[in-house]
Each structure stands twice: as C-alpha cells, then as structure tokens.
ROVO-58857 format. One record per residue: z, y, x of N, C-alpha, C, O, CB in turn. Coordinates in steps of 0.1 Angstrom, whole numbers, plus 5000, padded with zeros to 4 digits. Each point is the difference from the previous one (the first is absolute). Glycine has a CB too. Layout:
N
ZYXZYXZYXZYXZYX/...
# end
This chain:
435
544409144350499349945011500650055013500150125003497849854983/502349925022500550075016498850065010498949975001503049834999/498950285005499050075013499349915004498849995000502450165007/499649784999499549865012499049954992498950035005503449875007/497650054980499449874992498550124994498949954999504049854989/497250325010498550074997499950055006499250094996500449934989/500849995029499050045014499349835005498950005006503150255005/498549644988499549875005499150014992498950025005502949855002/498150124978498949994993498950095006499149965006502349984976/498850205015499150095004498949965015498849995001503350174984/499049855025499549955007499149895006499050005007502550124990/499349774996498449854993499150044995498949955004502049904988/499350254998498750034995499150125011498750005001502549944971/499150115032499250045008499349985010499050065003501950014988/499949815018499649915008498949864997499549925007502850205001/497749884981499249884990499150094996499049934999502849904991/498050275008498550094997499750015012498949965002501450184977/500249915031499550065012499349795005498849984998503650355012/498049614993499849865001498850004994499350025010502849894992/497250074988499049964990499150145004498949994994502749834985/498450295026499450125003498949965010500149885003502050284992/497249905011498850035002500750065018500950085003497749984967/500549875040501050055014499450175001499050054996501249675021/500850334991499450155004498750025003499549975010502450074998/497550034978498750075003499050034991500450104993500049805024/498750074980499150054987500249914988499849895003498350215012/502149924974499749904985498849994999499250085006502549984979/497849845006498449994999499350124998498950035006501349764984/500450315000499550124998499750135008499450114997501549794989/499650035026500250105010500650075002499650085008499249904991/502450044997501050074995501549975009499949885005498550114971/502750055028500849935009501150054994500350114996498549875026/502149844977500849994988501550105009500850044992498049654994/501450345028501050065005499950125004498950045004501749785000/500750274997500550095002500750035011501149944999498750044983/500150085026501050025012500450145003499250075007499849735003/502150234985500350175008501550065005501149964996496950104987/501750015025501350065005500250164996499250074993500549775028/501750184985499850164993501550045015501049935002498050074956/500850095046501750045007500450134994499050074998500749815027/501450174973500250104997501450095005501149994994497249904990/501350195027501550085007500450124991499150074995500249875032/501650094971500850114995501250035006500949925001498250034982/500950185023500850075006500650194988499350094995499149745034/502950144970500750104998501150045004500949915004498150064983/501350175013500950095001500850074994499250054992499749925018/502150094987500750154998501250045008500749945008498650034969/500750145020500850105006501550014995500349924991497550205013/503249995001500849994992499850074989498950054998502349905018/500450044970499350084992502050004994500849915004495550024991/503950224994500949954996500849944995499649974989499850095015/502049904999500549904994501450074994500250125003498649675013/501950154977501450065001501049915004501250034999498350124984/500049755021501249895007499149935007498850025001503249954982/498749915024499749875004498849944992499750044989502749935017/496849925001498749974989500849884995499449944991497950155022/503849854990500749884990499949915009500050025012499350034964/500749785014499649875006498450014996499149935005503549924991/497250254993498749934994499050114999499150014992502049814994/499550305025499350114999498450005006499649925008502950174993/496850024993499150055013500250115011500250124998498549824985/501350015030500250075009499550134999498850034999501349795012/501250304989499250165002499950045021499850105005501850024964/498749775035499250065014498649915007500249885000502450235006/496649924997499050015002499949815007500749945009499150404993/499149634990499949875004498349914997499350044991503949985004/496549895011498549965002500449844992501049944995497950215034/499449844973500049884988498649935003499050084997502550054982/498249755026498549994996499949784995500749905003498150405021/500149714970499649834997498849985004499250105001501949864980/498549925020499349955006499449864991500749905000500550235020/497949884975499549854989498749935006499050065002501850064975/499349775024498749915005499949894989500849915000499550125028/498849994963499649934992498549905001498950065001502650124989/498749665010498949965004499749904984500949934997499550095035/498149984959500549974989498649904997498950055001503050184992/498149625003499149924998499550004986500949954995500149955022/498450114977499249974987498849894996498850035002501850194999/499749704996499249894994499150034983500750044990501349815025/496750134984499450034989499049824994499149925003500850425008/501249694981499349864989499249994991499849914992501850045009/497650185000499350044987501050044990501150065000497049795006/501050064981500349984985501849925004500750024990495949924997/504050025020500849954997501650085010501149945003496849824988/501750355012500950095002500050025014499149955006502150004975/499750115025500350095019500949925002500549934991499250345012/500849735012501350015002500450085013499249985010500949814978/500750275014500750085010501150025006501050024994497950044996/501349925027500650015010500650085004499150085004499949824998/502250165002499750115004501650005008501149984994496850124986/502049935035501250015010500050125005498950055003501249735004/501550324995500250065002500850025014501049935002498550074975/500250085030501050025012500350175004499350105002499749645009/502750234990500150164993501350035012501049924999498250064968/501050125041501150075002500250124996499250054993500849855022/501750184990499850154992501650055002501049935001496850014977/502150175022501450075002499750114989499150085000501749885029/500250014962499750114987501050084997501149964998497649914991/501050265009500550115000501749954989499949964989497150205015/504549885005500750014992500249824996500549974989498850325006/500549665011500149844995499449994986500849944993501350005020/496950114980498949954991501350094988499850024988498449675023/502850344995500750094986500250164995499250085005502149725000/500050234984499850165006498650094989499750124997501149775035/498750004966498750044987499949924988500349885001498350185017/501049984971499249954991498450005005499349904998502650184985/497749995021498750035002499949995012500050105007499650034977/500149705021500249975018498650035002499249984991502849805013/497750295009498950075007498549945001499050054996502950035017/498249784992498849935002500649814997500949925001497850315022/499849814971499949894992499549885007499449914993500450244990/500349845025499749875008501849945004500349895004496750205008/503950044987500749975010501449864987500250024988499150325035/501349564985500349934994501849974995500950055007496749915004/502649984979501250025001501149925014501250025004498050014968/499749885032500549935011499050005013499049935002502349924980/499550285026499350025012500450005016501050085002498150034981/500649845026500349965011499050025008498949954999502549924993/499250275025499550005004499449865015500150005012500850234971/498549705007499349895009498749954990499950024988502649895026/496950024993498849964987500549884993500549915008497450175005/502149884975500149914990498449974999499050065004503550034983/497649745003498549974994500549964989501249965000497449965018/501050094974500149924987498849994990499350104999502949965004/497649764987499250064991500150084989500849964991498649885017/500150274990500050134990499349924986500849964991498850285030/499149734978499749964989499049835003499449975010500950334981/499949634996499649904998499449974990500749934994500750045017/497450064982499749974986498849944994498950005007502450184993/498749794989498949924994499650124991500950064994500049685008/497650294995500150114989498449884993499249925006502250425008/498749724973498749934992499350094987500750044991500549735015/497750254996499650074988499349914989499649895005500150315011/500149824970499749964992498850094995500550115001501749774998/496650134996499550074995499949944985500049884998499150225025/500950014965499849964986499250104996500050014988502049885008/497250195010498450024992500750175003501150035005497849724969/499950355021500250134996499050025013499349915005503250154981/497750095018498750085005500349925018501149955002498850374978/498949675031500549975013500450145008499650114998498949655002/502450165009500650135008500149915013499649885003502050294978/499149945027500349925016501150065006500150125002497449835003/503249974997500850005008500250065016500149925009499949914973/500150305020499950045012500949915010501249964998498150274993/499749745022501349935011500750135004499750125002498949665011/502850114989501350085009500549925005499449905002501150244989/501049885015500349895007500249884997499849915008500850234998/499949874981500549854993498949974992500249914991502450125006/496050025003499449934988498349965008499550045010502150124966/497949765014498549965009499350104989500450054990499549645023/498550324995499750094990498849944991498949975004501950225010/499649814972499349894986500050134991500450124999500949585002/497350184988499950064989500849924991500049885002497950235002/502749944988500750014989500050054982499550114995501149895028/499849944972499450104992501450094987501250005002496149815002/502250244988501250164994501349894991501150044998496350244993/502249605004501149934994499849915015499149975007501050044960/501349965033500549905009502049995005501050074999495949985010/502949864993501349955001500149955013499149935004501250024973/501150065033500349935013501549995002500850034991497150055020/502349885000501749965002499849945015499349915004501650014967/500250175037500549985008501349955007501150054998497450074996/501449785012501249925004500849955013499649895004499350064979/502050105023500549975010500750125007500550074992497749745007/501950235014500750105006499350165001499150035008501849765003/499650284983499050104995500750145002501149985004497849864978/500750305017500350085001500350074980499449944991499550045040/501650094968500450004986499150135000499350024990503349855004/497350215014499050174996498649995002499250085001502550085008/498249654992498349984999499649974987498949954995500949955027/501050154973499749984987500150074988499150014991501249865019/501250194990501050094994499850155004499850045011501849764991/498450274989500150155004499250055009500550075009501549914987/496749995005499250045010499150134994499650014989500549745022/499750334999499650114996499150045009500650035010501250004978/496650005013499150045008500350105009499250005010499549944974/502350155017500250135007501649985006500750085007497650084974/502049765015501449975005500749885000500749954992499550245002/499349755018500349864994500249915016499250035009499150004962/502749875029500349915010498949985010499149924998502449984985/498550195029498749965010500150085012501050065003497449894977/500650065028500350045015498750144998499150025009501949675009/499050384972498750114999500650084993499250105001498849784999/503350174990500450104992501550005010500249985012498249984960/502350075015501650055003500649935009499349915002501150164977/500849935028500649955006501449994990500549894999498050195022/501950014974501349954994500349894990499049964995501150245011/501249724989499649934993500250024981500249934990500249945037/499650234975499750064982498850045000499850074990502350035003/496849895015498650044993499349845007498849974998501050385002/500849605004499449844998500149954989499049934996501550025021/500950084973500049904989501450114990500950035007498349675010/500750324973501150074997501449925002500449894997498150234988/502350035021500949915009501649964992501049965007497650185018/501449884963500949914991499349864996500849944992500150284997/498349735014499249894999501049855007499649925009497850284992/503649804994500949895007498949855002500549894996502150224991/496349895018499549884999500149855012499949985012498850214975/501449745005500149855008499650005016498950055003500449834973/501350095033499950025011501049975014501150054999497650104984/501249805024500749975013499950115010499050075001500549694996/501750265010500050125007498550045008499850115005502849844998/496449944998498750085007499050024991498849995003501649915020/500150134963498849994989499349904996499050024994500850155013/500549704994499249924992500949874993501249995004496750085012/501949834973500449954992498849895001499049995007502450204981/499649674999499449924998499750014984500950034993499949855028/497850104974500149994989498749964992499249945007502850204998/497649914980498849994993499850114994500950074996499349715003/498550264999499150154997498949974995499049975007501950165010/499049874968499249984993499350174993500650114998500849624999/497250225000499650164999498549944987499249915001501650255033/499349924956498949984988499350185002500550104997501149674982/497250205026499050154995499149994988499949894994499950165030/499750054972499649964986499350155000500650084993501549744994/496750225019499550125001500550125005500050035011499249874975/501250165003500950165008501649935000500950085004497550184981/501949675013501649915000500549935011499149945006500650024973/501050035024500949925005501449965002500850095003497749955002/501949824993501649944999500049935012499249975008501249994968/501050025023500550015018501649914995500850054993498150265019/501249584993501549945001500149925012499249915003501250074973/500850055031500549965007501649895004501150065000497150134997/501849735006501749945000500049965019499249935007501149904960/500750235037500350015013501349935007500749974991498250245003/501449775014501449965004500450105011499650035011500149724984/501450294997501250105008500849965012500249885000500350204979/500150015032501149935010500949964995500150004988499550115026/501349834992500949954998501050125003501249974997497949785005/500850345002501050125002499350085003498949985006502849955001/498850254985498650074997499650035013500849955008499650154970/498749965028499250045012500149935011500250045012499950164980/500049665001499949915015498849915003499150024993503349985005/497549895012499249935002499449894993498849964998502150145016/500949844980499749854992499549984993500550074991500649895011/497949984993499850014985500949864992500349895004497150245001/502949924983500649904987499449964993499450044991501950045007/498849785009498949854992500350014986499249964991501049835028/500950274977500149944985499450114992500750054992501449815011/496450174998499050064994500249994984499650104994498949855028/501949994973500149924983501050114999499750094991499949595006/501750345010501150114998500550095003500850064994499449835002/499250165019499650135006498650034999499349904998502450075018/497550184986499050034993499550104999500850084995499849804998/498250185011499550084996498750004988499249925001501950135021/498950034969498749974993499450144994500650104995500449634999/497950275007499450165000498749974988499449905001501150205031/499349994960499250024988499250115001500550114996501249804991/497350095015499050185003498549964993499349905001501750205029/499050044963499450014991498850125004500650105000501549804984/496450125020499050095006499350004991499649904995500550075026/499750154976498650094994499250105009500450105005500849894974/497349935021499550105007498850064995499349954990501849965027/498450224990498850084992499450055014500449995011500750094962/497650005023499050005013500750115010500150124997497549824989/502950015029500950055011501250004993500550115003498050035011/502349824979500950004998501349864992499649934991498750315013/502749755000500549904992502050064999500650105004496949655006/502950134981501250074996501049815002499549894996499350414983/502249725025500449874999501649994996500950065007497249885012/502349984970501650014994500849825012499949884999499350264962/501449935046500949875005501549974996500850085004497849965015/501749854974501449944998500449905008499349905001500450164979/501649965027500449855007501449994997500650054991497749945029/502049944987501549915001500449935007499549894998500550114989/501150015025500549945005501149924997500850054991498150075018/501549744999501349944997500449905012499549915005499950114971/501850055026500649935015501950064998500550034989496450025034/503549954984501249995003500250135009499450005011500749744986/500550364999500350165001501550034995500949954993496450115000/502650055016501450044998499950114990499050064998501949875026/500150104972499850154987501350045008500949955007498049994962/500650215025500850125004501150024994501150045005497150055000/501649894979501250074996501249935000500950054993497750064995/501949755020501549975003500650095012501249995001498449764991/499650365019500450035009499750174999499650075010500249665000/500350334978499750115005501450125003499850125002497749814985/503750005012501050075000500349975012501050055005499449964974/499049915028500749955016499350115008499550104996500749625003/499950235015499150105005500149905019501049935005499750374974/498049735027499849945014499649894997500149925009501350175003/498049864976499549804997498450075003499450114998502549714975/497750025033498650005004499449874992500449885002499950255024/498649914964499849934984499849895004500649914994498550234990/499849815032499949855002501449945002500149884996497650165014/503150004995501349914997500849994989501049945002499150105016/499749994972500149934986499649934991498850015000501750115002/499849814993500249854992498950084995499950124998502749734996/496550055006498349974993500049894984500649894999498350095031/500650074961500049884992498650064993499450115000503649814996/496849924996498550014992499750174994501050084998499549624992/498550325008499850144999499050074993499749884999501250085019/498450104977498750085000499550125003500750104998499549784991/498650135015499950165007498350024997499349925007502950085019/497150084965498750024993499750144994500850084996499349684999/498650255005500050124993498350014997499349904996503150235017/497250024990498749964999499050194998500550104997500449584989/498350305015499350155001498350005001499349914997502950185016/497650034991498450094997498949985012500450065010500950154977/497649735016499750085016498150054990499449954990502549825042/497950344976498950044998498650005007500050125003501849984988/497749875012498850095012498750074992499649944990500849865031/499050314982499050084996499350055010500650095008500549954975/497349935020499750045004499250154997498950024994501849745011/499950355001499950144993498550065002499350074992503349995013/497049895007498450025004499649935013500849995008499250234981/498349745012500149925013500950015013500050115007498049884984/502649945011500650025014501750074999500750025009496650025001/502949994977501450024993501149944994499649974988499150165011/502249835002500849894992501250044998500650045010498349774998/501850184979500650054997501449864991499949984988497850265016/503649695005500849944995501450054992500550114999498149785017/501750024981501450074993501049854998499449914995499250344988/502549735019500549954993501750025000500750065007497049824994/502650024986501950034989500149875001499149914999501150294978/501449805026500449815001501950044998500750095005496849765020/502850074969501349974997500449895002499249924997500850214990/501249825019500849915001501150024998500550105005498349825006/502149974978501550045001501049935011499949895005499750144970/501350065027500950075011501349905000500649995011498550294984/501449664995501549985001500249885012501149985004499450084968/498449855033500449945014498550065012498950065000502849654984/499450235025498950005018499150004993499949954989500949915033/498150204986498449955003500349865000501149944999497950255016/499549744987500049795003499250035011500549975011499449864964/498550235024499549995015499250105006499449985010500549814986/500250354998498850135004501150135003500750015010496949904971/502350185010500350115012501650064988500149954988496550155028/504449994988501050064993499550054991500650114999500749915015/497749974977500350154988499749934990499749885002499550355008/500749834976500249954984499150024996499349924994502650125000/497750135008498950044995499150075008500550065009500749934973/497450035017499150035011498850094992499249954992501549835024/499450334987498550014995498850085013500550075009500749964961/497949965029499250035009498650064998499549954990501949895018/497650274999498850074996499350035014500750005010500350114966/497949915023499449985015498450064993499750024988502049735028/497450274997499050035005499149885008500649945009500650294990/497849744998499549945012498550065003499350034990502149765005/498250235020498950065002499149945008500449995011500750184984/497649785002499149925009499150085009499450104998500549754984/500350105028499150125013498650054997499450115003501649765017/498550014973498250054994500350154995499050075003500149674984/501950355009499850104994500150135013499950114997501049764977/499250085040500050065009499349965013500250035011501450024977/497349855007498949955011500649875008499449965010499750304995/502149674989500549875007500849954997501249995001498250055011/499149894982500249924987501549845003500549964990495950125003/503949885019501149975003500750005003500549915007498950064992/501250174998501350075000500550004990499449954990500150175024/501949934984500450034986501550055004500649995011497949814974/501850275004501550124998500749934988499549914993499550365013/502349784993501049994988501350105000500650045010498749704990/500850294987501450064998500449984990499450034990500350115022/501849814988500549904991501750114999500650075008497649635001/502250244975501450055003500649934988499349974990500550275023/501749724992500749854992501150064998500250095009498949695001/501750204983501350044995500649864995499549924992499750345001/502049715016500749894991501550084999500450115004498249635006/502050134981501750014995500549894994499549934991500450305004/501349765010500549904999501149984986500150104993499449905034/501349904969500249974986501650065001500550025011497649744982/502550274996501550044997500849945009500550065009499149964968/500749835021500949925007499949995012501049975007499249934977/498250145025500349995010499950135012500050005012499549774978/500350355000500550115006501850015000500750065008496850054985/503149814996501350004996500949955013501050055005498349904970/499649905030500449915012499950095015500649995011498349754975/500250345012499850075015500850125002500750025010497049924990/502150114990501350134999501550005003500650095007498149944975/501849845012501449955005499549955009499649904994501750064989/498450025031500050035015499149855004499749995011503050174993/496949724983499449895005498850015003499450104998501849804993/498249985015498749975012499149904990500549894997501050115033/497350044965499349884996499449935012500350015012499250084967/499849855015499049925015499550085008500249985012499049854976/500150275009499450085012500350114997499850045011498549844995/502150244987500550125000501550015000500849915000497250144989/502250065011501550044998501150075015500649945008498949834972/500350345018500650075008501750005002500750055008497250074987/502449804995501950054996500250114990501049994993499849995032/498650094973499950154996498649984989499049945003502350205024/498849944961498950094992499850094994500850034991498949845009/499450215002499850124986499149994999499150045007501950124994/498749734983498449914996499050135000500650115001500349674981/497750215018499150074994498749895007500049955011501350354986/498049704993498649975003499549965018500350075009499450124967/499749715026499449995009498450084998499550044990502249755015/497950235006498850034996498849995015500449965011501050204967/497649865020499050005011498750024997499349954991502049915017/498250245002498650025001499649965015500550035011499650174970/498749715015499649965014498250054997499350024990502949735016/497550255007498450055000499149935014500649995011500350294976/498049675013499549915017498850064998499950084991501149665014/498150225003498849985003499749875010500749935007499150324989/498949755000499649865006498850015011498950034995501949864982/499250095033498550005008499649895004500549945010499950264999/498349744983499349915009499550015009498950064998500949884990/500550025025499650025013498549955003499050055005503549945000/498049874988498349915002500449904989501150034996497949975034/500549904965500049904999500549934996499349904999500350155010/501949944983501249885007501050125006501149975005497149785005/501750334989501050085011500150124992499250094999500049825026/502150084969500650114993501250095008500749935008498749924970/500750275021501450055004500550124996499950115006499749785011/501350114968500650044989501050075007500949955006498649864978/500450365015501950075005500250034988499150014992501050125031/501149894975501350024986501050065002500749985010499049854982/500650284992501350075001500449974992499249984991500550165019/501949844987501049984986501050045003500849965008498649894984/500750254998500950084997501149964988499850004988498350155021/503249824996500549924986501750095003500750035010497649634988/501750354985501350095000501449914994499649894996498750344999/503049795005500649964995500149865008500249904992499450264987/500449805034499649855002501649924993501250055001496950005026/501649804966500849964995500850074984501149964997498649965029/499350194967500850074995501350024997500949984992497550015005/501450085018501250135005499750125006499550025011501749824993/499350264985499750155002500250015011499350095005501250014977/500649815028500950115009499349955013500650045010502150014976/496449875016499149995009498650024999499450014989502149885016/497750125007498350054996499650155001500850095003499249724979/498950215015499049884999499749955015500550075009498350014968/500249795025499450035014498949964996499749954989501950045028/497650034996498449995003499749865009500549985011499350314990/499449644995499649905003498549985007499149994992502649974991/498050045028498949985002499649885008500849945008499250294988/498649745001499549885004498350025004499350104997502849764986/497450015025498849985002499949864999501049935002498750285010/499149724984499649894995498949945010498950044998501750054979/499449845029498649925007499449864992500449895004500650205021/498249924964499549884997498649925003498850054999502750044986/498849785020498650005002499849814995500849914999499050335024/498949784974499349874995499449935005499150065006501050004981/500049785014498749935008500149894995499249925004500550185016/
# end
C-alpha cells in the first residue's frame, strides 16, 4: 500500500468521525469528548576538553570544549469516541545545535535531540493516529491518563490496534524507570536499548500498524512499520509491502514488576561492510545500497525493589554485517539503572536516577572502522576498538506545577569505541514544563 493513498484514507476517516462528532464541549454524560495539551522542553549541554590521540575525524566527537542546547514545542489534540476508539494530533516545533553534529557516539547525549537539526525553528506533524480498544471480559481495570490516552475502564482480556503516524517506543520496549520522556534519562540508551534498530525517520517517528492482545498477567505486541528510504533520513518508503519494519514482544508481569522478550526486523536497502574492509577513507553512505536485512532482539526488565525504588535492566542484540537503517551505531547494548521517587525524601515530585550502558559494535564493522573508514555518524580514521560505555545520573526538581528542571551528568568512556580517545563529561540541565 502507498504512503500517499493511507494517509488520504486515514485522514477521511478522521475527518468523517470528527464531522458526525459532537461540537466542542460536554457529551450527554457530562463528560468532554477533547483533549488539548502542550508541553515545551529546553535542554542545554556542555563539555570540556578531554583526551584525544588525534584529530576527532569527519565523524568524530569534538575533544575541545563545545555547547549544545534544543528546544521542543509540542502542541497535541485528542479526540475521545468512547466505545469506538481516540484519535490523536500532535505538531512539533523544534530547533537545536547538537553537540559534535549529532555524531562521534553510540550513546548520543539527549534524547530529544534529532537526527535532523537546524539552528532555526522547524514545524512538523510528529504524530497522527487512530487507536481502539476492544474489551473481551476478565477482571476491570483502568487505564491511567497520559498524554496519548483518555482515561477509561477497561477490562484484564482485551484487544486494540493502533493506526497511522506513530512513535515506535510508545509501544515497544518501554520500561517504567527508563523510558522515552522529558522526567528520567537524557541519553539515548536508557530511553530504549540502544541496539534496537527500530523503524523510524530521522526525527523518530514512522508510519505504520500496532496491534496489542492482553490477557491478564500477559501481553502480545506486533507491529509492521515503514522504513526511510535511506537509513537516518527524512523520507519515508511507500513501498511498505517491501521495505519494513516489524517487531514481536512478548510481557510477563507480576505484582511491581514485569519482564518483556522483543524480536524485530528490518528491511530496506543498506550497504554491508564486508566488500570494503581492505580499502581505507570510504564513507559507508556512499556505497552501493541493495535490498537487505538488519534484526535482532533482547531482554528489558523493571522491578520495583521497594516503594519509591525501581530497579531496570536491559540485553539487546542486533546483527552487524550492514549500516544501521534508522537509530543509533551499536550491535549490542546492554544496560542497568536505579530509579528513585522523591516521596522517600519529603518530595514526593522529585525524582533521581543512575543508570549505566555498555554497547559494542559487530566484527565487520569494527573491521570497516579500523581500516581508516567513516560510517554514518562515527569514525575517527583511526581505532583501538573497546567497549563504549556510560554512566549517567540527574535529578529532577519540581518547582511547581507543570514546571520541571532536571541537571545531568554523563560520563562515557571509549567515545565511538576508541581506546585512544576519552573519556569526557557531559553535562546538562533540562527545563520542562506542561500546560
């Protein structure tokens, strides 16, 4: 199915429910079928120098001292149909000067910041979607509101499916203590494990379908996505039927705690490493792309250890022999953290974390970096592989309200795993606020 042709649809259909809807204001029940909210969110970082043993490359991270900050204005509509599902709006306007041109890391700093950034403001729509629940009997529950959801009862079997322009970690790999948002980590391996090659356009979002069956302590999870048309870019590739992402996650959970197995797969047009590892000075986006695959799959944990304590973990593999398609340089990722709620220190809307992630990258393409080549975003000319790694730690202070402001340190060794630079120190502060 083409892009064009299931955004027209989509779009009819949502304009043909909103048409037959109820004008702004109370349902008979008293109840008010809309949603209206904003959120802005500034981030500013820094570091210093640190050592290097050469030049930082084409695709290095800078070892002398350099600033960084973003800026997000999110304004987001929600429609509530009852029994016959939501739908959701949601425009973004975003500038940003990011540390090192967004490269130079596996483990890029802040997670708002995009693969495509310009300092000027852009708008764009971020998300577009239809979501629907089904209930099929078992015990009732409810659905806490958040951003994307209204707040209903429900009940422990049920079934839904989501459709249209979506974010893929609203779904995928989410984890209570570490997980895609403007209140925990900043970096982008404790958003999502960061071998997680998932479907995605350089500003994080995709077109696609996300189907989900709960079943008491259970839950299944599938997804089919459409990939760029070149990895970490803007376009997306209509031909969804033969480019692709598709993700399989499997959740068990028990009281404060759950455990979740994720499998995916990608398919697009990638370059592989191993015709070029005897050369040296090639940069991988300029090589011949052909049909391709790139999948893998892993662990994520959360435990809550005692009120106001949380405790995550997660293992993810992806194989190595071509580019990334749309997320960050590494193969394999694993990651463990802390999370701490202010209630255990008189405020109660505060909160701490300390987190630490270790990635590494696959045979062929330490093979490709070593002999002096540039992937997409790393690559000095030069390597002496070892482990990336990183420990990051914040706090959070609610000021009032709506009004958060998060400072952060990360500490990451080996940047790009390479011994012969690093580590440095990363620091940041966060202003979030809601209305």
């Amino acid at each position: 199915m083409k892009l064009g042709y299931a955004l027209g649809m989509l779009v009819a259909l949502a304009w043909a429910m909103l048409a037959q809807a109820e004008p702004l204001g109370q349902d008979d029940d008293g109840t008010i079928p809309w949603m209206i909210q904003g959120d802005e969110t500034y981030i500013n970082q820094r570091h210093g120098s640190f050592p290097s043993a050469g030049p930082a490359g084409a695709n290095g991270f800078l070892s002398t001292p350099e600033s960084s900050y973003s800026n997000i204005l999110g304004l987001q509509l929600g429609y509530d149909f009852g029994d016959q599902g939501e739908f959701w709006l949601r425009s973004e306007t975003i500038r940003g000067i990011p540390l090192s041109q967004s490269g130079g890391l596996g483990a890029l700093t802040n997670n708002d910041m995009q693969r495509y950034m310009l300092d000027r403001f852009q708008t764009y729509l971020a998300l577009a979607f239809y979501n629907r629940t089904v209930n099929l009997g078992g015990q009732s529950e409810n659905l806490s509101l958040d951003s994307h959801r209204f707040d209903r009862d429900v009940t422990s079997h049920r079934f839904s499916w989501t459709l249209g322009k979506v974010d893929v970690l609203s779904f995928f790999d989410r984890n209570a203590y570490a997980g895609k948002g403007d209140t925990q980590f900043l970096n982008w391996c404790f958003m999502t494990s960061c071998a997680f090659d998932y479907a995605a356009d350089a500003r994080g979002y995709t077109w696609g379908l996300e189907t989900e069956l709960n079943w008491d302590a259970w839950s299944g999870r599938f997804g089919w996505f459409a990939m760029p048309q070149q990895p970490n870019q803007l376009d997306m590739d209509p031909s969804i039927g033969v480019h692709f992402g598709v993700n399989g996650e499997l959740e068990r959970r028990w009281k404060n705690g759950a455990l979740k197995l994720l499998l995916y797969q990608g398919r697009m047009k990638l370059a592989s490493y191993a015709p070029y590892v005897g050369q040296t000075g090639l940069y991988i986006g300029q090589q011949a792309r052909v049909d391709a695959q790139r999948g893998g799959g892993g662990l994520n944990l959360q435990q809550e250890l005692m009120p106001g304590v949380g405790l995550f973990g997660r293992a993810f593999w992806t194989g190595g022999a071509n580019e990334s398609m749309a997320f960050t340089e590494v193969d394999r990722s694993f990651s463990a953290g802390l999370s701490l709620d202010g209630v255990n220190w008189g405020r109660g809307q505060d909160g701490a974390g300390l987190g630490w992630a270790l990635n590494e990258i696959s045979g062929p393409r330490i093979a490709f970096l070593t002999a002096g080549n540039y992937d997409l975003f790393i690559g000095n000319g030069y390597l002496l592989y070892a482990p990336e790694y990183v420990i990051e730690t914040y706090y959070r202070w609610s000021i009032v309200d709506g009004l958060q402001l998060t400072a952060d340190w990360q500490h990451i060794g080996n940047p790009a795993y390479n011994q012969l630079r690093g580590p440095v120190d990363v620091y940041g502060l966060r202003l979030h606020i809601d209305f």
